[in-house]
C-alpha positions, -999 to 999 in steps of 0.1 A, spaced: 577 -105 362 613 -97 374 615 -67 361 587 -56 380 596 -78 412 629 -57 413 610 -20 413 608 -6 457 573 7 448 558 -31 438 577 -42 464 555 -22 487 524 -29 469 528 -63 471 531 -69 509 494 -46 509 476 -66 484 468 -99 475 473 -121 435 444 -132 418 440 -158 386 411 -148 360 407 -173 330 403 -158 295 369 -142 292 363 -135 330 346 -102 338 369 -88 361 347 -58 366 314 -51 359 298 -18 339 278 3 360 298 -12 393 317 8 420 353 -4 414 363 -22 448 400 -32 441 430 -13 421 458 -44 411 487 -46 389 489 -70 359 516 -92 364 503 -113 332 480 -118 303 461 -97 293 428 -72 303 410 -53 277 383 -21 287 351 -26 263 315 -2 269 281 -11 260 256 9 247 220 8 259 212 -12 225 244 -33 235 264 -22 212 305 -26 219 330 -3 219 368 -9 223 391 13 250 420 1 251 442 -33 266 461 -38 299 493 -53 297 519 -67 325 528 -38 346 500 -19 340 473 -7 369 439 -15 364 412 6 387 428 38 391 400 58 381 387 48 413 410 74 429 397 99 408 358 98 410 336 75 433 312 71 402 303 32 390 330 24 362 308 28 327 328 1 308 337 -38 318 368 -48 322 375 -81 305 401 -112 307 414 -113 273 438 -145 285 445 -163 313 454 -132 337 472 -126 371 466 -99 389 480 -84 422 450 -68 438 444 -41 467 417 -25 481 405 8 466 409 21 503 439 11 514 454 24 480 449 60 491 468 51 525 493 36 504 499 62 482 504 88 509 531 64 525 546 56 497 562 81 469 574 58 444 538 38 450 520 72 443 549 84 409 541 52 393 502 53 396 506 88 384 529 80 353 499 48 345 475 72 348 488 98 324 498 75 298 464 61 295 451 94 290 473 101 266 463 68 248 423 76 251 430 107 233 448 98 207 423 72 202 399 97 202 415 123 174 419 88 156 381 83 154 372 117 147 403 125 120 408 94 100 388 72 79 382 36 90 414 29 71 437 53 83 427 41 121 438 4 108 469 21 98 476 38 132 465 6 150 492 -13 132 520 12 135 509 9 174 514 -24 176 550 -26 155 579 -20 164 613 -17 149 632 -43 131 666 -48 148 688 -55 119 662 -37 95 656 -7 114 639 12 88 614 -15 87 589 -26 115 573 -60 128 542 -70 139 549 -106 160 528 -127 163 505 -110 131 473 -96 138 447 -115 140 421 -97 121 393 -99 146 409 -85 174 423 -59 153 388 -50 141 373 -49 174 399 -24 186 390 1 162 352 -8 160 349 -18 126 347 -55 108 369 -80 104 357 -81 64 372 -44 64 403 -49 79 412 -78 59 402 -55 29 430 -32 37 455 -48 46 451 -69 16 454 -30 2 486 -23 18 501 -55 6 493 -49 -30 507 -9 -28 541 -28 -16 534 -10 23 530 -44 42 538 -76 36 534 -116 55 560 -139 66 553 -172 89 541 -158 122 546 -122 114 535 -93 95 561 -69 83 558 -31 77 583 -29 48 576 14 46 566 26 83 562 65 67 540 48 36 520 32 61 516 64 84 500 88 57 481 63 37 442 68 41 445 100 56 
């Protein structure tokens, strides 16, 4: 929250807008609705899941701290076709769809940063895409837990995963089972790729774990 109480353009966004609590599980928005509000997280977290006609689920992506959430109502004046969920306890500064566009014309840094959001969750649909279509159901658990790692400071050549996955939610990010991700990463363990400690799950060869399953 300081970080992002310190940047001129949510400085401006805030005096235009208004903060909103969810709890965990809220819908924030609805499938098939006309998005009303565009906010910024300023914590928890939001994940984007679609249903199919048979109800079926499938994952999008998350919404961190920072993050926009709405801005595709700037693009198309369609009904959103996925929900927008609470994943925890979730604040969230929130403006009205129109008075974003007059806020983005006034304000440059306002309109850089919605741009920048918006191109980096592009960038993460598609690669979430060629995932799906390029790699086994394996290989996408790989990718999903190189995306969530990150370097270890005095082990650089080794990543961390903190707190560790919880298999579930791992699963339901790449649409798949919790019986099959549990299956692999008990695989990666035994090839010497991954291993556990208390709280965390460490990526002992970050290369090994980027080409296995391919």
């Amino acid at each position: 929250m300081t970080e992002l109480n310190q940047l001129d353009w949510y400085k401006y966004f805030e005096r235009h807008s208004k903060r909103k609590t969810y709890a965990a599980g809220d819908i924030i928005q609805f499938q098939e609705q006309a998005v009303q509000n565009i906010g910024v997280i300023l914590s928890g977290r939001a994940y984007a899941v679609a249903y199919s006609i048979e109800g079926e689920s499938t994952w999008l992506g998350e919404y961190m701290p920072g993050q926009f959430v709405g801005l595709i109502s700037l693009l198309t004046d369609k009904p959103l076709n996925f929900e927008l969920h609470a994943d925890s306890e979730l604040s969230v500064q929130l403006m009205p769809a129109a008075r974003m566009q007059t806020c983005l014309l006034d304000n440059a840094e306002l309109a850089n940063a919605a741009a920048c959001d918006l191109a980096l969750r592009l960038s993460h649909t598609l690669s979430g895409l060629i995932d799906t279509h390029t790699l086994s159901v394996k290989g996408r658990i790989c990718a999903e837990l190189l995306r969530l790692s990150a370097p270890i400071g005095v082990e650089p050549d080794k990543y961390i995963i903190r707190p560790g996955p919880i298999f579930v939610d791992l699963a339901r990010r790449i649409n798949s089972t919790r019986e099959t991700v549990s299956r692999t990463v008990n695989e990666l363990k035994r090839m010497g790729v991954v291993s556990r400690q208390p709280g965390a799950l460490i990526i002992q060869d970050p290369g090994a774990l980027a080409s296995a399953f391919r």
